[in-house]
Phi, psi and omega in degrees: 000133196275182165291133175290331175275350160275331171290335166308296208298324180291322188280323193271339161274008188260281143359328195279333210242000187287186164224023167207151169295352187264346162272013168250307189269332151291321179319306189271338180229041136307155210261346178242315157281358182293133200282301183315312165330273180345290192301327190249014176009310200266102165035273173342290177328287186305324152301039147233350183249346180287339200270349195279175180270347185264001168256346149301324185297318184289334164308307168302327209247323171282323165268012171272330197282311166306313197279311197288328167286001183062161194291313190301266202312301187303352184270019190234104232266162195241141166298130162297310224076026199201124194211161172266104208263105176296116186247154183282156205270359169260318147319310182298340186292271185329283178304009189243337161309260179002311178267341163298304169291013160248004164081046170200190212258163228284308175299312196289302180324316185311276245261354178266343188279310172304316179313326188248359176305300207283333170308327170249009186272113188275104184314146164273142205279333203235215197221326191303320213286320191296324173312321216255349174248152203235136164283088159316113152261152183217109182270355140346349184267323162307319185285345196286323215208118202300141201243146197272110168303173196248000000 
């Protein structure tokens, strides 16, 4: 469990630097990354850090952030770049085989594959189409041509 006043101190520089009030609350309460989360992990914890002064300041830091982004425009988080995608541990096996026999790390392998997938993809002109088309993956395509570390 961190010090409430190093997490205040991390939430009032943090506040200096988002562009939206909604990227000030996820950085501090995402429910897996969130530095309040991060520091208080347990139930427990967090009843006990909700009771502190430094969670009404962070409370605070969050409704100054509203007023200054308007409640409306600020309630929409800037792309990260970075999102979580949950897979069965037996796809995460094969992709991580995979990336080891192309010599490159588990994200690049990931992110040349959504690339070149999202690359051939033709949006459907109806709502019908989308039911009726199947993606093909292949992963052989991956094996032709030595994929470049970033």
């Amino acid at each position: 469990m961190k010090d409430p006043k190093e997490i205040l101190a991390q939430a009032e520089d943090a506040s200096r630097k988002v562009e939206t009030w909604a990227d000030l609350w996820n950085l501090l309460f995402a429910p897996e990354t969130g530095l309040v989360i991060r520091a208080y992990p347990t139930e427990a914890e967090r009843a006990w850090f909700l009771k502190t002064k430094e969670h009404k300041a962070i409370r605070e830091l969050v409704t100054a952030a509203m007023r200054r982004f308007g409640a409306v425009e600020g309630a929409t988080p800037r792309k990260s770049g970075r999102f979580l995608v949950r897979v069965p541990r037996s796809l995460h096996e094969r992709l991580e085989l995979e990336a080891a026999k192309e010599g490159v790390s588990l994200n690049q392998l990931v992110v040349y594959l959504l690339s070149a997938q999202v690359g051939t993809f033709q949006a459907p002109k109806t709502a019908s189409r989308v039911t009726s088309r199947t993606v093909h993956f292949r992963p052989a395509a991956v094996r032709k041509r030595k994929l470049q570390p970033a």
